[in-house]
Biopython code that builds the backbone (N, CA, C, O; Angstrom):
import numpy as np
from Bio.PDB.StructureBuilder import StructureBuilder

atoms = [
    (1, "UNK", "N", (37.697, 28.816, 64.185)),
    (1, "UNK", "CA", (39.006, 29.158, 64.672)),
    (1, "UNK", "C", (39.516, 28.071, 65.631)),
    (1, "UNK", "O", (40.635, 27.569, 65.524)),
    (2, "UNK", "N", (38.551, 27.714, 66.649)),
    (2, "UNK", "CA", (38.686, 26.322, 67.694)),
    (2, "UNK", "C", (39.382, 25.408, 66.662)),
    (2, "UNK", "O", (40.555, 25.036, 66.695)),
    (3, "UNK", "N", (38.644, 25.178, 65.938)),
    (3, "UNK", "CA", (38.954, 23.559, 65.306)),
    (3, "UNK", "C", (40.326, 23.474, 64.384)),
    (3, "UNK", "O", (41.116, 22.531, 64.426)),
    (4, "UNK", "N", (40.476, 24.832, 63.410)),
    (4, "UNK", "CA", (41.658, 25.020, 62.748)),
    (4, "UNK", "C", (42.927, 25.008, 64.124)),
    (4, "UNK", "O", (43.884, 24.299, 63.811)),
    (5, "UNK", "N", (42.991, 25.306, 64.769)),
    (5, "UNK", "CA", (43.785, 25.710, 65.949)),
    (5, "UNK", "C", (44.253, 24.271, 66.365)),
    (5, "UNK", "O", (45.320, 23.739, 66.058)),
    (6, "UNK", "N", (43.101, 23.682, 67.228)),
    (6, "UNK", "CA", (42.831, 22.466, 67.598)),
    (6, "UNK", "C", (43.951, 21.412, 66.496)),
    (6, "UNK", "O", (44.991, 20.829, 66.803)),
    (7, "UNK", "N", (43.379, 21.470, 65.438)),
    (7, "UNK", "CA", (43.586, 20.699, 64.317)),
    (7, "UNK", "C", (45.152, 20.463, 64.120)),
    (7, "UNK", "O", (45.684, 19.388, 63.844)),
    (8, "UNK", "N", (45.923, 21.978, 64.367)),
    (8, "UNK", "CA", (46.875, 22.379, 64.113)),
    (8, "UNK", "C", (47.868, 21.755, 65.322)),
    (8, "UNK", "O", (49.015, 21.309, 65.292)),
    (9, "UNK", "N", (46.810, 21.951, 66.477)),
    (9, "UNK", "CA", (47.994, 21.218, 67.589)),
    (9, "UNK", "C", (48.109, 20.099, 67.860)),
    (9, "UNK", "O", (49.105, 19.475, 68.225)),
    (10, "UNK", "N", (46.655, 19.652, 67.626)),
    (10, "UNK", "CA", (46.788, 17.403, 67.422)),
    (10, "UNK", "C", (47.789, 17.136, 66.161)),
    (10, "UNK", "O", (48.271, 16.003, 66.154)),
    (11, "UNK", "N", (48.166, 17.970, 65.128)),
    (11, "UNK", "CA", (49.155, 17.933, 64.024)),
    (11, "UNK", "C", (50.200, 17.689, 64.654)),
    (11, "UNK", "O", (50.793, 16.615, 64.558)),
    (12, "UNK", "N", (50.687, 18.954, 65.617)),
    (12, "UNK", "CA", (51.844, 19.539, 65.892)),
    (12, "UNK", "C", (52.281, 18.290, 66.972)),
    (12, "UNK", "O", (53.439, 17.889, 66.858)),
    (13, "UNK", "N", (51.505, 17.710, 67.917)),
    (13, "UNK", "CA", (51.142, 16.762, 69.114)),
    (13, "UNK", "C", (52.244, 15.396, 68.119)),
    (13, "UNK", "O", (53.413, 15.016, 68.184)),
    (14, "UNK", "N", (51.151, 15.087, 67.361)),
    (14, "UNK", "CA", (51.421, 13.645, 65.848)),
    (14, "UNK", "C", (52.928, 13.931, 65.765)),
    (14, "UNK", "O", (53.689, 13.297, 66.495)),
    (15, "UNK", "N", (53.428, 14.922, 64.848)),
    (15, "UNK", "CA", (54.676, 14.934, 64.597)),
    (15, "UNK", "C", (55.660, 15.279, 65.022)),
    (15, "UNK", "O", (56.674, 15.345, 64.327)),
    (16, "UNK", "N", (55.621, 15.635, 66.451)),
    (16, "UNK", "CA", (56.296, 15.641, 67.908)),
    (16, "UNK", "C", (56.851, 13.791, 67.995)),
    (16, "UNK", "O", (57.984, 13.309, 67.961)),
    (17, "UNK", "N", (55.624, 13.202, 68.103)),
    (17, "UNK", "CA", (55.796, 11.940, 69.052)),
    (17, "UNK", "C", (56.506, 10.955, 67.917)),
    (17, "UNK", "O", (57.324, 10.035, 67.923)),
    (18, "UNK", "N", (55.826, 11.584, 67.073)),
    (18, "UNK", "CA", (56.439, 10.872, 65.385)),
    (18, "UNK", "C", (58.271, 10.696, 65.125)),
    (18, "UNK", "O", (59.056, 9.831, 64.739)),
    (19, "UNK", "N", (58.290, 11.663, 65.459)),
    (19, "UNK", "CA", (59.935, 12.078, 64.990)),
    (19, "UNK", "C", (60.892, 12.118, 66.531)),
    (19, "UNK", "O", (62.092, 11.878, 66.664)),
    (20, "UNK", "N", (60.055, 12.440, 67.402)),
    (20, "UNK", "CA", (60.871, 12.252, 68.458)),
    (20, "UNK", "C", (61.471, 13.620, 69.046)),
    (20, "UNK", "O", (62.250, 13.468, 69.987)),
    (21, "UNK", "N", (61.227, 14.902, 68.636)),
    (21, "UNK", "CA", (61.916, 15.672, 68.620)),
    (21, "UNK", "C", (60.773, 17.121, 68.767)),
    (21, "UNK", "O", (59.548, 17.004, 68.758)),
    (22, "UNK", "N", (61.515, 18.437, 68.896)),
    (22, "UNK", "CA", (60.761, 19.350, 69.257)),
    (22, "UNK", "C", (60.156, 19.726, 67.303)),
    (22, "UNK", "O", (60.791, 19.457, 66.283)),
    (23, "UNK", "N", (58.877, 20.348, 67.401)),
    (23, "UNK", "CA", (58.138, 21.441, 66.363)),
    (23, "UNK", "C", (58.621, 22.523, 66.318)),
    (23, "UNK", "O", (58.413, 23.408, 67.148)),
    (24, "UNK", "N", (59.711, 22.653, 64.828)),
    (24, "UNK", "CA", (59.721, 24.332, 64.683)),
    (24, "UNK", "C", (58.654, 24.913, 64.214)),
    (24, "UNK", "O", (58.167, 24.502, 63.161)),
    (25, "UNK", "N", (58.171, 25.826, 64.809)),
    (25, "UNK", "CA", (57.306, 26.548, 64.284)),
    (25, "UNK", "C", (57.098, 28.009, 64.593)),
    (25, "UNK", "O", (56.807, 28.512, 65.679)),
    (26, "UNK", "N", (57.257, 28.459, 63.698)),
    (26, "UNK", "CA", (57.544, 30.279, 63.938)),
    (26, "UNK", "C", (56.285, 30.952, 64.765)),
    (26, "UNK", "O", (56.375, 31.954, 65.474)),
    (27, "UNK", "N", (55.219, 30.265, 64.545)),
    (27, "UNK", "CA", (53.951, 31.240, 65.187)),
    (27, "UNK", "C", (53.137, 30.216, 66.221)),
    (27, "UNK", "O", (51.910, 30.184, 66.312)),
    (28, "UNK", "N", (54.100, 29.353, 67.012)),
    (28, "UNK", "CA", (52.947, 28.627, 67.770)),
    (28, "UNK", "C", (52.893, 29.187, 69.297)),
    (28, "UNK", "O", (52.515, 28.320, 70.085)),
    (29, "UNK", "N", (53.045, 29.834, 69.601)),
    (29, "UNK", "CA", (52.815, 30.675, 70.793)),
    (29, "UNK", "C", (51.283, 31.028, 70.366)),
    (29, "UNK", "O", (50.381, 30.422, 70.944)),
    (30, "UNK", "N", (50.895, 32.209, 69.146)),
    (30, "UNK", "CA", (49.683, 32.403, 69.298)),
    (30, "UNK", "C", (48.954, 31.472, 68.930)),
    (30, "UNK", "O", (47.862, 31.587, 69.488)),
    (31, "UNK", "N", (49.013, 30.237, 67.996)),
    (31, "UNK", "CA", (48.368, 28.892, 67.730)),
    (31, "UNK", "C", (47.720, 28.734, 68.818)),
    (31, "UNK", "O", (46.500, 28.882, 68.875)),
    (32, "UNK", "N", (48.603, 28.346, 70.026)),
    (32, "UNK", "CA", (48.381, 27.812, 70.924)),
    (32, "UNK", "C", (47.289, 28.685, 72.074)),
    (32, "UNK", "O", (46.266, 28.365, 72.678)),
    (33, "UNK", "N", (47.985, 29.722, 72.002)),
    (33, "UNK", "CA", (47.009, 30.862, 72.650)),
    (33, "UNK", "C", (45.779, 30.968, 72.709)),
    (33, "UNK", "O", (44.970, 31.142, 73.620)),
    (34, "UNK", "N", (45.674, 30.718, 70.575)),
    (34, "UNK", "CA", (44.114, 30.852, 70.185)),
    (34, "UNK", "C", (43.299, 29.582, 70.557)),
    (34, "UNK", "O", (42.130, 29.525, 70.940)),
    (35, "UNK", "N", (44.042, 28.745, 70.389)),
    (35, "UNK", "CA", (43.400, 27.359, 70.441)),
    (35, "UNK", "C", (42.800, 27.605, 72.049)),
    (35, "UNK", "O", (41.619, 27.944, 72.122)),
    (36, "UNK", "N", (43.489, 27.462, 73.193)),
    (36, "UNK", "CA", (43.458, 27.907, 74.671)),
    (36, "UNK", "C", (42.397, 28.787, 74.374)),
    (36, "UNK", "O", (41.295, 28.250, 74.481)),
    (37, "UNK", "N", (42.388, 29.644, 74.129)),
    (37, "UNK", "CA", (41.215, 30.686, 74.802)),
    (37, "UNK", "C", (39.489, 30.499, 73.965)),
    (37, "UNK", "O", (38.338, 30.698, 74.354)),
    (38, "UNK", "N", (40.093, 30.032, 72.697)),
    (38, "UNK", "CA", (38.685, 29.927, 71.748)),
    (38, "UNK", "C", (38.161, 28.866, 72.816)),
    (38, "UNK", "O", (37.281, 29.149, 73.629)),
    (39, "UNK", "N", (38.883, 27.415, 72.731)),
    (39, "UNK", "CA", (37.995, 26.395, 73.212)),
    (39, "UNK", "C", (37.727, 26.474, 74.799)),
    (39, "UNK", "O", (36.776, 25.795, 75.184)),
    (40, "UNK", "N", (38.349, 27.121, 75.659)),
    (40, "UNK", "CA", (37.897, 27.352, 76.921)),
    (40, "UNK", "C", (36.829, 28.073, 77.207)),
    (40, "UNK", "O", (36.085, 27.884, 78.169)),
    (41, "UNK", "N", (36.702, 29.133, 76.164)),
    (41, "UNK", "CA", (35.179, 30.207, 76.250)),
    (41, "UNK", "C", (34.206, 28.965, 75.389)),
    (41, "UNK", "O", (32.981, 28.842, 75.374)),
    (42, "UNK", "N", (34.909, 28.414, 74.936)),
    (42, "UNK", "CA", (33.202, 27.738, 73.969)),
    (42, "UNK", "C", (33.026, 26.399, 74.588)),
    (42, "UNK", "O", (32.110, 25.719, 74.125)),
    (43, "UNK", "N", (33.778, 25.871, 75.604)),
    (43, "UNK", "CA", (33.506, 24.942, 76.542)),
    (43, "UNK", "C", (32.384, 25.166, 77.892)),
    (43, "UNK", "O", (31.546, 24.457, 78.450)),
    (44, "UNK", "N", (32.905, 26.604, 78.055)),
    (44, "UNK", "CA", (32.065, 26.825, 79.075)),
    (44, "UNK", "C", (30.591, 27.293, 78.657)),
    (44, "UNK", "O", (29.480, 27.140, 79.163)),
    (45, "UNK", "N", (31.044, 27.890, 77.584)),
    (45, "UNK", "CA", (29.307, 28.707, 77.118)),
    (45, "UNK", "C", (28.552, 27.038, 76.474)),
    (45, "UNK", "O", (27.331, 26.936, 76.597)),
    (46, "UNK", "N", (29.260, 25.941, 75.883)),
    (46, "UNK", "CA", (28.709, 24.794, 75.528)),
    (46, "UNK", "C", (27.714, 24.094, 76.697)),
    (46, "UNK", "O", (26.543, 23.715, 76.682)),
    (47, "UNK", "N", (28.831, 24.115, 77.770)),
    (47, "UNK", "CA", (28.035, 23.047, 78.803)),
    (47, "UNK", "C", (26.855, 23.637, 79.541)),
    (47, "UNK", "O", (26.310, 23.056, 80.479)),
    (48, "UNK", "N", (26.464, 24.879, 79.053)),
    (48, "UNK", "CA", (25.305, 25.337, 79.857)),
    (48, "UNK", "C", (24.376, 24.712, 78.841)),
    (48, "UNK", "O", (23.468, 24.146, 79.449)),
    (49, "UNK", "N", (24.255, 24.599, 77.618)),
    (49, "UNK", "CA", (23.744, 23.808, 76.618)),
    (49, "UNK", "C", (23.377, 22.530, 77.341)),
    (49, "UNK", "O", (22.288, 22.026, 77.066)),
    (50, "UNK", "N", (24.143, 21.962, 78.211)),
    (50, "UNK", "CA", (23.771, 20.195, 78.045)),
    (50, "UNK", "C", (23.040, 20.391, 79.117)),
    (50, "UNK", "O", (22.771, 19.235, 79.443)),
    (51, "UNK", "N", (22.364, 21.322, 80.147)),
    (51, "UNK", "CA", (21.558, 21.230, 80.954)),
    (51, "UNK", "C", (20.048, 21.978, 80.434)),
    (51, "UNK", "O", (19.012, 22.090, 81.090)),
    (52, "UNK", "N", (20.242, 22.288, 79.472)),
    (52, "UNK", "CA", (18.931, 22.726, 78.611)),
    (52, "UNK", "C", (18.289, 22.546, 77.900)),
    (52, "UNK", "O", (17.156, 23.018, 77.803)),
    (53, "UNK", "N", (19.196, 21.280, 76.678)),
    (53, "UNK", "CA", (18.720, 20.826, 75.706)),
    (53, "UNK", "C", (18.289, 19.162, 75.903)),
    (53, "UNK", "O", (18.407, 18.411, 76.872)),
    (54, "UNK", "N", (17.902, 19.014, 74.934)),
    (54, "UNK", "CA", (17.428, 17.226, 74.570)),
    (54, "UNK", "C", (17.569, 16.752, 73.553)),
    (54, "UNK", "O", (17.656, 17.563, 72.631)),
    (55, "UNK", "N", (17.648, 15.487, 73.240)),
    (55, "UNK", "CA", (17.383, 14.873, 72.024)),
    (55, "UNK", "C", (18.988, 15.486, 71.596)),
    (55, "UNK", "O", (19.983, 15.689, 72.291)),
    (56, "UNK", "N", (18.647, 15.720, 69.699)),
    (56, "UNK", "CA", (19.890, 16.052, 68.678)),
    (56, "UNK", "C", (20.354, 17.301, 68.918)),
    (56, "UNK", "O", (21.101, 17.828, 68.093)),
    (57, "UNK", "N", (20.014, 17.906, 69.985)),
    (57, "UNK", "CA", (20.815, 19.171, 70.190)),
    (57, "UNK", "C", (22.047, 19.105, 71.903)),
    (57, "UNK", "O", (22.898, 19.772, 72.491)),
    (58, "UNK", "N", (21.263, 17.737, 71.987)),
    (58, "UNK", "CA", (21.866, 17.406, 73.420)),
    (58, "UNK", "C", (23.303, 16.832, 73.089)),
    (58, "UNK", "O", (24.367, 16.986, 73.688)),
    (59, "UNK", "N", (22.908, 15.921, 71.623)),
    (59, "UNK", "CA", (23.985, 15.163, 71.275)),
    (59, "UNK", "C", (25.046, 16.278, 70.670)),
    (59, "UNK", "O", (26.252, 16.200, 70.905)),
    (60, "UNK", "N", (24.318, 17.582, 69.665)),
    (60, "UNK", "CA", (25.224, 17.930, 69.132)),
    (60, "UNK", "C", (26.276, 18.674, 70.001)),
    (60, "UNK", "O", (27.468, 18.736, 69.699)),
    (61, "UNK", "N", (25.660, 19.294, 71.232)),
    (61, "UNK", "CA", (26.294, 20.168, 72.022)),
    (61, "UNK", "C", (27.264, 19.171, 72.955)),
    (61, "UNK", "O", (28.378, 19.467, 73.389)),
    (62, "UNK", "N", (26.540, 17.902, 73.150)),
    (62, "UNK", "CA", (28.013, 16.903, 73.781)),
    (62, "UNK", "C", (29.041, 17.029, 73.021)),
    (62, "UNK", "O", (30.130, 17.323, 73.512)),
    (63, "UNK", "N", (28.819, 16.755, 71.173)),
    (63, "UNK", "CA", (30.146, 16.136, 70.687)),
    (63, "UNK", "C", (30.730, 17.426, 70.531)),
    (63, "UNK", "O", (31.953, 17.286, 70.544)),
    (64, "UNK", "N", (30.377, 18.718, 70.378)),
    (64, "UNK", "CA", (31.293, 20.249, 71.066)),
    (64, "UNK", "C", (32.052, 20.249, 71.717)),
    (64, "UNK", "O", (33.227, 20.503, 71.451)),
    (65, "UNK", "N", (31.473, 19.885, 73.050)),
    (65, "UNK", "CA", (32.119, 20.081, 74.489)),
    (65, "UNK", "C", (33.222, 18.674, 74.645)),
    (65, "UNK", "O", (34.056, 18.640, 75.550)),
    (66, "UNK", "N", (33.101, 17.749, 73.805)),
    (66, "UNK", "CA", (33.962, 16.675, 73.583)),
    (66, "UNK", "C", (35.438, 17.233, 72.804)),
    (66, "UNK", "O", (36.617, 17.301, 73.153)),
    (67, "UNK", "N", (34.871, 17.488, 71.891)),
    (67, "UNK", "CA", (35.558, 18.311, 70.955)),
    (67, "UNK", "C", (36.863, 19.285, 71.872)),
    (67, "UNK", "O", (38.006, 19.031, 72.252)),
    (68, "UNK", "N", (36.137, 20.237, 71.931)),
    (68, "UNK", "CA", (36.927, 21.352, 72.740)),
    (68, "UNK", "C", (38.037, 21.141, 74.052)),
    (68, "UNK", "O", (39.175, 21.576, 74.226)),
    (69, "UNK", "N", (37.159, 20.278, 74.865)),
    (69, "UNK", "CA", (38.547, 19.133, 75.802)),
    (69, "UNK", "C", (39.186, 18.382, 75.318)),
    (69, "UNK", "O", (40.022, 17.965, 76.120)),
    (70, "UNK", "N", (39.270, 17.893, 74.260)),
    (70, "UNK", "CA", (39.886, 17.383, 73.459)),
    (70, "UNK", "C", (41.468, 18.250, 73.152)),
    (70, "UNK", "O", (42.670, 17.984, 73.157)),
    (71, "UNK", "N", (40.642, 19.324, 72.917)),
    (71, "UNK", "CA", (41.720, 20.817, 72.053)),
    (71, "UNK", "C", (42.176, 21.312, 73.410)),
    (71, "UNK", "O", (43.282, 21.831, 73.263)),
    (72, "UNK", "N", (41.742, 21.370, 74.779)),
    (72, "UNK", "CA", (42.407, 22.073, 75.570)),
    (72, "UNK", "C", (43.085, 20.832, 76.468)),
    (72, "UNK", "O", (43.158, 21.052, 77.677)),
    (73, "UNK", "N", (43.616, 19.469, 75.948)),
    (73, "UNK", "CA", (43.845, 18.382, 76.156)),
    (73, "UNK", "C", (44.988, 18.842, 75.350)),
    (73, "UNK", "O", (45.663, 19.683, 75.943)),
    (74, "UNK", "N", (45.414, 18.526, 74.135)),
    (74, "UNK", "CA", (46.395, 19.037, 73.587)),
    (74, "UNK", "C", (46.845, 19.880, 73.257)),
    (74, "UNK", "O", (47.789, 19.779, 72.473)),
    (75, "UNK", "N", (46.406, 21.090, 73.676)),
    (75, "UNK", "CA", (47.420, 22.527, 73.889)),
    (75, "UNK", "C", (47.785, 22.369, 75.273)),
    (75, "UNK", "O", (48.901, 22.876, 75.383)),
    (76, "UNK", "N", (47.430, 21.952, 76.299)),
    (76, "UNK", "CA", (48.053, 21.158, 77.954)),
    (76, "UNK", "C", (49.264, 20.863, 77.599)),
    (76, "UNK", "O", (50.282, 21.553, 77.659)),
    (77, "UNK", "N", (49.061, 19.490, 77.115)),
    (77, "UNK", "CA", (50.588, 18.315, 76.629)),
    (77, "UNK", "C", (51.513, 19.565, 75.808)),
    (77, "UNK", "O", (52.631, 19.694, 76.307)),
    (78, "UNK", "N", (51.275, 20.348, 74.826)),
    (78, "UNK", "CA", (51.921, 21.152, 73.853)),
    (78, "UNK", "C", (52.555, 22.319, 74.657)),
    (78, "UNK", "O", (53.760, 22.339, 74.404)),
    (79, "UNK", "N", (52.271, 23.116, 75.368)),
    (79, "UNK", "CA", (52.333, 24.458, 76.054)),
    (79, "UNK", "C", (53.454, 24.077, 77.389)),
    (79, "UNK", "O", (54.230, 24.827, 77.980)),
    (80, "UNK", "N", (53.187, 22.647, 77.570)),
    (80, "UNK", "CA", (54.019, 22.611, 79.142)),
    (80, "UNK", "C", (55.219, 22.488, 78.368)),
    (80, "UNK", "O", (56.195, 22.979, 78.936)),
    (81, "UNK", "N", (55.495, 21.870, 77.001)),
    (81, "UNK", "CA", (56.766, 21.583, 76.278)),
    (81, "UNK", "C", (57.330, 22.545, 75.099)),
    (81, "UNK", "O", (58.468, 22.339, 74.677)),
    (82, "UNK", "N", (56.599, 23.515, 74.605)),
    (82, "UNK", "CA", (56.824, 23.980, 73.479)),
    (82, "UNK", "C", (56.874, 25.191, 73.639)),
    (82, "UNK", "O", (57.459, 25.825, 72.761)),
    (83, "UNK", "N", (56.258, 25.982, 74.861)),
    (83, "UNK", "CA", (56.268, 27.617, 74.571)),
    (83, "UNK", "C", (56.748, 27.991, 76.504)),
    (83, "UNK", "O", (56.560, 27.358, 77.543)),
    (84, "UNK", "N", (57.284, 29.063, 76.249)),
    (84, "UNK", "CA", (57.396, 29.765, 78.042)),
    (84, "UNK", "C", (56.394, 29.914, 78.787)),
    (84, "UNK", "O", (55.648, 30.888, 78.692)),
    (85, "UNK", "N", (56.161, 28.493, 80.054)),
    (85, "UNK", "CA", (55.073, 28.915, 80.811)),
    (85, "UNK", "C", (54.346, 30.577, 81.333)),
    (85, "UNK", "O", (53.232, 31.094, 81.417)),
    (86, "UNK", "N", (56.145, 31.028, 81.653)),
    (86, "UNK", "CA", (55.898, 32.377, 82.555)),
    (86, "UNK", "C", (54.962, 33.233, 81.440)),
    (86, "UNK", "O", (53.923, 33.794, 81.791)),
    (87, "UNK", "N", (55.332, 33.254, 80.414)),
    (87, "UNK", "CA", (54.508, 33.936, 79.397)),
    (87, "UNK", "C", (53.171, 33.534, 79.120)),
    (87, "UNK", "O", (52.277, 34.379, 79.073)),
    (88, "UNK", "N", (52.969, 32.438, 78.952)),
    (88, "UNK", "CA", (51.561, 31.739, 78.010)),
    (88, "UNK", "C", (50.502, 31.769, 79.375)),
    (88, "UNK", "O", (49.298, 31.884, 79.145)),
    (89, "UNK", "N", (50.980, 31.664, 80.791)),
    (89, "UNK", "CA", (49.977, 31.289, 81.695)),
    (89, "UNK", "C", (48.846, 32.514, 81.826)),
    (89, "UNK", "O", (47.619, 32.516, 81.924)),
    (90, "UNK", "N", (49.780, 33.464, 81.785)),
    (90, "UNK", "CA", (49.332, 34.892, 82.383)),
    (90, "UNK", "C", (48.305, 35.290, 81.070)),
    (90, "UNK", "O", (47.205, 35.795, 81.297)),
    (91, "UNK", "N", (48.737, 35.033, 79.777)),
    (91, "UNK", "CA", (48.572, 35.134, 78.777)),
    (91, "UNK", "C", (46.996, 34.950, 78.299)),
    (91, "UNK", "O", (46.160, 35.671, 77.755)),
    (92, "UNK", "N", (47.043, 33.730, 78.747)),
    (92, "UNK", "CA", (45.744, 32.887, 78.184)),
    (92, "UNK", "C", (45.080, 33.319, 79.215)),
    (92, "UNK", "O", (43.892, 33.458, 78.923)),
    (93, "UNK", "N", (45.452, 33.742, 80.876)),
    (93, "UNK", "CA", (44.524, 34.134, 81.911)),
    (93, "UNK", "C", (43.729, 34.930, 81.321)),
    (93, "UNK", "O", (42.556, 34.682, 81.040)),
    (94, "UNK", "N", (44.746, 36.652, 80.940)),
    (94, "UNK", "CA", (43.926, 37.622, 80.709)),
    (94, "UNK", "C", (43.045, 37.058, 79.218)),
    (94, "UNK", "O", (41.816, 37.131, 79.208)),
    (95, "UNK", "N", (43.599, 36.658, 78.338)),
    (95, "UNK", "CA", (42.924, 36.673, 77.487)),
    (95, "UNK", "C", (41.402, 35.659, 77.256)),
    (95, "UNK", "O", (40.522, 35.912, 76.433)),
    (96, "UNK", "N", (41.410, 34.878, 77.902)),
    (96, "UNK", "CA", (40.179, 33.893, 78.551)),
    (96, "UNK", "C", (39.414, 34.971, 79.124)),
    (96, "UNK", "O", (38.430, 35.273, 78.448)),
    (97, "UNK", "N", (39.591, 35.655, 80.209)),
    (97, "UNK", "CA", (38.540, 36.610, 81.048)),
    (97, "UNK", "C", (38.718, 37.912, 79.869)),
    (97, "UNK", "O", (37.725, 38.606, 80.085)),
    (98, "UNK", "N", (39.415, 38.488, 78.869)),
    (98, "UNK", "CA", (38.757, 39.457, 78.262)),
    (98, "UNK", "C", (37.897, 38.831, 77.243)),
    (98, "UNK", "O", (36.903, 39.555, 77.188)),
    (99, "UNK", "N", (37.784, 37.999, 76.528)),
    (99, "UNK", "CA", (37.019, 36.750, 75.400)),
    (99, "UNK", "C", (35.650, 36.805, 76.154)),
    (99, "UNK", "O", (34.681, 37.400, 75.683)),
    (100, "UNK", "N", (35.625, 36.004, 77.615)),
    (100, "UNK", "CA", (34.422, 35.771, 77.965)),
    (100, "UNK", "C", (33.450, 37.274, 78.338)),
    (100, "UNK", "O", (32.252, 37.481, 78.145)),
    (101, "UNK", "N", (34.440, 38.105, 78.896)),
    (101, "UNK", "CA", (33.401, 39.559, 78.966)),
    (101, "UNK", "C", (33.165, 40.131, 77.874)),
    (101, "UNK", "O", (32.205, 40.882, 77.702)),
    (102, "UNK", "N", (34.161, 39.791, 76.861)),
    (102, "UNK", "CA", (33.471, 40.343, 75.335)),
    (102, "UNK", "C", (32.063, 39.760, 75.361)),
    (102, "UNK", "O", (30.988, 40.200, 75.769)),
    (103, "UNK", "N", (32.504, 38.422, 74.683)),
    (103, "UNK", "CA", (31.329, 37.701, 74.391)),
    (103, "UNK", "C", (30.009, 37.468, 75.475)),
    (103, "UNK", "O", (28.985, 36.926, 75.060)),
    (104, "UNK", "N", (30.143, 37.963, 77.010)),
    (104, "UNK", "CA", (28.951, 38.345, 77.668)),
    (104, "UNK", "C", (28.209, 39.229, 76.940)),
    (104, "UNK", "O", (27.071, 38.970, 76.550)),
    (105, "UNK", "N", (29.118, 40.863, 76.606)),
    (105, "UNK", "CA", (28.489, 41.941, 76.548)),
    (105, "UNK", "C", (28.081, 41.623, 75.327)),
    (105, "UNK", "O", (27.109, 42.323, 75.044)),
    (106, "UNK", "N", (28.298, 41.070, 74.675)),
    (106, "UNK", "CA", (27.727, 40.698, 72.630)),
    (106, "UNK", "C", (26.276, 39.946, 73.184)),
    (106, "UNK", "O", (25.259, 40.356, 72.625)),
    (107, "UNK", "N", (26.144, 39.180, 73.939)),
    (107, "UNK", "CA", (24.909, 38.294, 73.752)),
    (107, "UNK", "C", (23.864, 39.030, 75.057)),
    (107, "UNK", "O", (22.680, 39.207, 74.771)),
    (108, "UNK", "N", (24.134, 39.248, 75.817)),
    (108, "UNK", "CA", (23.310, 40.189, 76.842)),
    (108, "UNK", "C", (23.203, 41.918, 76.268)),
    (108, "UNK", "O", (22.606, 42.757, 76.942)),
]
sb = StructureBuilder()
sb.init_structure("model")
sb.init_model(0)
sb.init_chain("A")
sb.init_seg("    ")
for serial, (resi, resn, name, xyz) in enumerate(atoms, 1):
    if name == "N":
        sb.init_residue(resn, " ", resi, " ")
    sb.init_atom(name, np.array(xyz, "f"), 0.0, 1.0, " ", f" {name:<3s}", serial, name[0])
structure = sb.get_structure()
């Protein structure tokens, strides 16, 4: 879901700067949402990874956590220009802290 999301907003990012002009797009509020909250929960649950692992799991869990700032790098640039702060801030708050207490109570 990160990466389709992700994928979708380094797209959306490209043919912004491309054309010069705003992205219509009927559903990028939650694009953006999802992208925001997937890669912020899997950033944080990643980097506990790089203090545990070694070797090819050290590397794989870097190029993750590369990855994912990457995606919350361009939903930043995208969100300050494309969707209503007052809406998306509050938005992605709650939905970041309900994601991560889900996914506590799933793995504990």
């Amino acid at each position: 879901m990160t990466t389709i999301s992700g994928l979708d907003c380094i797209r959306s990012l490209i043919a912004k700067t491309e054309r010069g002009s705003h992205v219509n797009h009927a559903v990028k509020f939650p694009i953006l949402l999802t992208a925001r909250v997937t890669s912020a929960v899997l950033s944080t649950s990643i980097s506990k990874f790089l203090v545990d692992t070694s070797g090819i799991c050290f590397a794989l869990a870097l190029f993750v956590y590369i990855a994912c700032s990457a995606v919350i790098t361009s939903v930043a640039v995208l969100q300050a220009t494309e969707v209503d702060q007052s809406l998306f801030v509050p938005a992605s708050a709650c939905d970041i802290q309900f994601v991560n207490a889900s996914t506590g109570l799933i793995i504990w």
